[in-house]
N, C-alpha and C positions, 0 to 999 in steps of 0.2 A: 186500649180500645178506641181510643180521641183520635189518634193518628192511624188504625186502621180504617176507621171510616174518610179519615180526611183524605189518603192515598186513594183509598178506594173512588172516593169520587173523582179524584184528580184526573185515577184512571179511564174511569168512564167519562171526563167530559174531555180526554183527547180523545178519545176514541168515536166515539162522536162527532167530534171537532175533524176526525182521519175521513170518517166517512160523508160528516159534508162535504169536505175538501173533493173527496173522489167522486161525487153524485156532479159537482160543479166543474170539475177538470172534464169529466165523461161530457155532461151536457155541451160547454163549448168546444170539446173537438168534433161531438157527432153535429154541431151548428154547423161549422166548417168545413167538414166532408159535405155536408149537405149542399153548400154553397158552391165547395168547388165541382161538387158534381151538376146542379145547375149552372153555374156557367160551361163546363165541358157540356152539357147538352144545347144549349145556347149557340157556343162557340163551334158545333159540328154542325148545328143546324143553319147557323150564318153559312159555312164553308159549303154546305151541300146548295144551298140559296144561290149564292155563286154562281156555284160548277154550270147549273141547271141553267141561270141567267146564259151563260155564256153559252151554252151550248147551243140552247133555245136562239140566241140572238146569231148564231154562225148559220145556222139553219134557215131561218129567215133571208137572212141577206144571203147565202151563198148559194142556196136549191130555191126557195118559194120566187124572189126576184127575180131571178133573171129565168125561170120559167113564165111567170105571167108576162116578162118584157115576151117572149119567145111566140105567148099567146099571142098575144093583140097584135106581135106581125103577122104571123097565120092569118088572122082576122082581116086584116088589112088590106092582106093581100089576096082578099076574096071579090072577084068582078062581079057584080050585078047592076043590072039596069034600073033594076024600078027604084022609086025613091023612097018607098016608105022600108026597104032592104036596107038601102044605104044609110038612112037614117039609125036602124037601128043598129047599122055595124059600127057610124060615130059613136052611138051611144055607149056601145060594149068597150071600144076604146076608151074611150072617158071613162067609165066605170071601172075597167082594169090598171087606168093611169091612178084614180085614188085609192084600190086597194094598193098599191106598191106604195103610194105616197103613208099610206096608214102602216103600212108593214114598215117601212124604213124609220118611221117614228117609234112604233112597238120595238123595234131594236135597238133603239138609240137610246129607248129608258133604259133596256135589257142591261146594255151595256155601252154605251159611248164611243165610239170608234177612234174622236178626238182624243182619247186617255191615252190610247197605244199610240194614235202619230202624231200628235204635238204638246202632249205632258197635260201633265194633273193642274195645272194654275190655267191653261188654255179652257178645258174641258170644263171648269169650272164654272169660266166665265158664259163660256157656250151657252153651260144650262140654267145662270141667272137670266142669260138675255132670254131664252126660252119663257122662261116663268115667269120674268117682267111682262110678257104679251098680256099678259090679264093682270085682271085686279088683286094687288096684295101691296106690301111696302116697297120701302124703297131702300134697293141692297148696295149697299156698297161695297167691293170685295176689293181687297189689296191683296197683292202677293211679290214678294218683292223676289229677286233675280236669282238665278242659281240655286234653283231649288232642283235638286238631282234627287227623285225619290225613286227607292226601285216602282217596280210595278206590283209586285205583290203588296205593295203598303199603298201605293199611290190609290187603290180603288178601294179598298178600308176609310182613306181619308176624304175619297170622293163621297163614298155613301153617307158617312158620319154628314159633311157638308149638308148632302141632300135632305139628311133625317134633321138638320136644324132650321132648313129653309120652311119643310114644310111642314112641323113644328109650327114655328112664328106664322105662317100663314095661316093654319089651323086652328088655332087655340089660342094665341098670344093677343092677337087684333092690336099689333105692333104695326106703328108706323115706318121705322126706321130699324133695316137690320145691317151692323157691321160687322164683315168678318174679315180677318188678316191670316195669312200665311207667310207664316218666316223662319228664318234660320236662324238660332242660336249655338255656337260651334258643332256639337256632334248629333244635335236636337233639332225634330220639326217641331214647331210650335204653331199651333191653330185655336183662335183666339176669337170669337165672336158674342157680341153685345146686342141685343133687342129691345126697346121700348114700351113693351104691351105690360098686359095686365098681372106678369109675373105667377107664382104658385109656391105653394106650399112643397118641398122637393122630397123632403120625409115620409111626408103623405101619400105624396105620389108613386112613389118605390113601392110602399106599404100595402096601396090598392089597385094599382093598376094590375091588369092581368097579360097585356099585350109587353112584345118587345119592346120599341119609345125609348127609353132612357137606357133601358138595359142593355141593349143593342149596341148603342154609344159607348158605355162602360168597356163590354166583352170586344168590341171592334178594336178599341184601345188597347186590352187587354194581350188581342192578340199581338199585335203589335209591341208587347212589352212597354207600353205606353204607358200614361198616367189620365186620368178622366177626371173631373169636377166641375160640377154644376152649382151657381148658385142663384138663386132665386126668391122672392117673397111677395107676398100678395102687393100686387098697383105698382114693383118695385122694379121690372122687367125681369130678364134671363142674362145671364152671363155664364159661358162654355170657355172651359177650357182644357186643351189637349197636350200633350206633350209626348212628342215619338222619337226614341233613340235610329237612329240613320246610318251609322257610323261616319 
């Protein structure tokens, strides 16, 4: 009777023991479908982000510009005598001269033009010296020679840049932000350090609702890359990337 019940239980606390096992096997792969389908929705909405960037920035520069240049000769080339005419035809010029100046900037966040004709470390630099025009830190960017990245990874690796610049502008209230780009045999490596007021990076996964860090991650991601942040309060930010190139 001693040993039927002692079986008996033994029986039921594998069995038990079977269907914890299975309730916890269950929970983290439905964790990880969950994730991989948040990032595959991330990673299709980066790509659609893109398309739309570039499409919108071909359009701008190739129909809107050189129709408004097209305007203001029209304009131009309008004879009148009186002068409160002439004055207002200055005027339309002037006015047509800074929306083109505004539209070629609207394209250049879009999409950079320097990325396509003189590479991703040029383009880079471009858009520190851009962003140095106003108040923020002070960036130091290295990028050391022969860096051959295709184009499909080169504008992954600009954006990330961009989302760490202004990042630290934002939120860090960093003085000094360094970042390097270099080659390790078949690897990019993108390496930057900030001085600010650091953060809690668990936390922030945890509650933020927007792209930000995630973005970062899945940019990487696509790229068959590697992402890690780390961070801690008064402590700064430290990013680092790692992209197969072949």
């Amino acid at each position: 009777m001693g040993d039927k019940i002692f079986y008996t239980t033994i029986f039921i606390s594998l069995l038990i023991a079977i269907i914890i096992v299975f309730f916890v096997v269950s929970i983290i792969l439905y964790h990880r479908r969950y994730i991989k389908l948040q990032r595959a929705r991330i990673s299709a909405e980066i790509t659609i982000l893109e398309n739309e960037r570039k499409r919108i920035a071909a359009d701008l520069h190739d129909a809107l510009g050189p129709l408004l240049s097209t305007v203001k000769l029209n304009i131009n080339s309008i004879e009148v005598e009186d002068a409160g005419d002439q004055e207002i035809i200055q005027k339309s010029g002037r006015y047509i001269d800074e929306i083109i100046q505004s539209l070629r900037q609207i394209s250049y966040n879009l999409l950079p033009n320097t990325l396509e004709r003189k590479g991703l470390p040029e383009a880079v630099r471009e858009f520190i010296r851009n962003v140095s025009r106003t108040q923020g830190p002070l960036i130091d960017f290295q990028a050391f020679p022969q860096l051959d990245v295709p184009p499909e990874k080169a504008i992954h690796i600009f954006r990330i840049i961009q989302e760490i610049v202004h990042n630290t502008i934002k939120h860090a209230q960093a003085r000094e932000l360094q970042i390097v780009l270099t080659r390790e045999q078949s690897s990019l490596l993108l390496l930057a350090k900030e001085n600010g007021r650091g953060f809690d990076v668990k936390k922030t996964k945890n509650t933020t609702t927007g792209l930000g860090i995630k973005s970062l991650e899945i940019r990487a991601d696509i790229m068959h890359g590697t992402f890690s942040i780390h961070s801690h309060p008064g402590q700064g930010t430290q990013y680092f990337i790692k992209i197969p190139v072949g």
